[in-house]
One Martini backbone bead per residue (centre of mass of N, CA, C, O) as a GRO file, in nm:
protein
   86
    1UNK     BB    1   0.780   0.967   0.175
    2UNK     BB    2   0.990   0.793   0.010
    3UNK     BB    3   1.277   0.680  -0.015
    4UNK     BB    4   1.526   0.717  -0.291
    5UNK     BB    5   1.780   0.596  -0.439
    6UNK     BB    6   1.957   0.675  -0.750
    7UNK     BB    7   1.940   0.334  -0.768
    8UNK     BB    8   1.627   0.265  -0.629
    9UNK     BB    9   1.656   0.250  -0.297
   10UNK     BB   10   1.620   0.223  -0.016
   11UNK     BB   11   1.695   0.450   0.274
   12UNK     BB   12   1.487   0.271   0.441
   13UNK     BB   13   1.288   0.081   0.664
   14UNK     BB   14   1.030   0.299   0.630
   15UNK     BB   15   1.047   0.287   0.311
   16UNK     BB   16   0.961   0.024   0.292
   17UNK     BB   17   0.687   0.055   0.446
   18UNK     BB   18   0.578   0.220   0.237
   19UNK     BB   19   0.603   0.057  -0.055
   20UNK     BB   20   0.436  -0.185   0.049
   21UNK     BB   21   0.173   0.032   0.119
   22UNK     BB   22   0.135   0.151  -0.192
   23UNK     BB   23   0.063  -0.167  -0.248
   24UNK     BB   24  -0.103  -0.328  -0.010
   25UNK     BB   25   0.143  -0.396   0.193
   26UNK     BB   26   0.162  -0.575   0.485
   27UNK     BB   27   0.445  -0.470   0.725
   28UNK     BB   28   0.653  -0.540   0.919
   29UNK     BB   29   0.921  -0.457   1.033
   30UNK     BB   30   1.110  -0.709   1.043
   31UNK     BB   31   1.023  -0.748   0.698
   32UNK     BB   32   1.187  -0.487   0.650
   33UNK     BB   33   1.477  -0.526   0.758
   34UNK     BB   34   1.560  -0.779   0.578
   35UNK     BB   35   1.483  -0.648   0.290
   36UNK     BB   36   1.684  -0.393   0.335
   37UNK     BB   37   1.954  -0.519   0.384
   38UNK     BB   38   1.922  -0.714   0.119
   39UNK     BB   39   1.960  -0.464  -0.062
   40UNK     BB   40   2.199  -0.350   0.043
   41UNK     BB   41   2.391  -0.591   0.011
   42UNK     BB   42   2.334  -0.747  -0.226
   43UNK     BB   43   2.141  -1.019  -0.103
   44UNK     BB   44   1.998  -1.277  -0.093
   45UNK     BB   45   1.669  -1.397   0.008
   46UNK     BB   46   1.520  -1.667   0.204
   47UNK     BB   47   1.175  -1.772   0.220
   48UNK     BB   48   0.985  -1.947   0.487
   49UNK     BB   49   0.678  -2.104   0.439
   50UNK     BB   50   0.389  -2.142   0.424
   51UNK     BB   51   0.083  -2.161   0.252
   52UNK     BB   52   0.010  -1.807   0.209
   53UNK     BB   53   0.185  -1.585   0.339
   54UNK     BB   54   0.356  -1.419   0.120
   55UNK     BB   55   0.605  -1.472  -0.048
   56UNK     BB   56   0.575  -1.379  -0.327
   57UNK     BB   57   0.366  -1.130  -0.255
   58UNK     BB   58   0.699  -1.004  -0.181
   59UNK     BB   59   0.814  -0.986  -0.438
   60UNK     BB   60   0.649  -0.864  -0.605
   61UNK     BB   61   0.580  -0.587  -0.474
   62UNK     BB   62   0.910  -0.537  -0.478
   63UNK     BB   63   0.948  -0.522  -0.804
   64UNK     BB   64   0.728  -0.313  -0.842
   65UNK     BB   65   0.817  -0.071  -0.632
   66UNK     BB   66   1.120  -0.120  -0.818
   67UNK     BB   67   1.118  -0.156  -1.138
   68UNK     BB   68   1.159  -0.467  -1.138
   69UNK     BB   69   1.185  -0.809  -1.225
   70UNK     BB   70   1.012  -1.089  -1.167
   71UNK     BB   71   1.173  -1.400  -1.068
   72UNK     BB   72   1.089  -1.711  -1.155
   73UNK     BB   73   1.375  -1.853  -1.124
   74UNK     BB   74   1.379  -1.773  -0.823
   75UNK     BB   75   1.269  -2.032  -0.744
   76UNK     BB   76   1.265  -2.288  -0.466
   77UNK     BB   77   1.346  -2.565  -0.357
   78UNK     BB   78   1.262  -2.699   0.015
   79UNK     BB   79   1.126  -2.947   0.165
   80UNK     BB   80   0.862  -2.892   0.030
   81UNK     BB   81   0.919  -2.574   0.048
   82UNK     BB   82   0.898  -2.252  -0.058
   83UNK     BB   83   1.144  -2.051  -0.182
   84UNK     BB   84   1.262  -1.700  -0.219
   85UNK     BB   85   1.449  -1.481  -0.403
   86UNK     BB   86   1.535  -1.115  -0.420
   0.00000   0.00000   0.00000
């Protein structure tokens, strides 16, 4: 089971991947990692790439699992491609 601390963010890397498997999202340790990091720091997030590969519905998944409002006007634009902020 997902380990959750106090604050509400995950305790590890691992809890990580179970929180996003727990909502039917497949992540890589890779992007499990830098989404743990980033939520550790308190520090945005900016996920670049192209279109479909799941930059939105990895933020979405990440709100809904930490009980957070998904913000959508953190979508922010930069040439020409979708930026993401968690």
């Amino acid at each position: 089971m997902a380990e959750i601390s106090a604050k509400g963010l995950p305790e590890s890397i691992d809890s990580v991947v179970e929180i996003l498997a727990a909502e039917d999202y497949l992540a890589g340790r890779s992007l499990a990692t830098v989404l743990f990091l980033a939520l550790k720091m308190k520090r945005p997030l900016f996920l670049e790439g192209e279109a479909g590969v799941g930059k939105t519905e990895v933020a979405k998944v990440l709100a809904k699992a930490l009980d957070r409002p998904a913000d959508p006007a953190a979508v922010l634009r930069g040439s020409g491609r979708r930026i993401r902020r968690l």
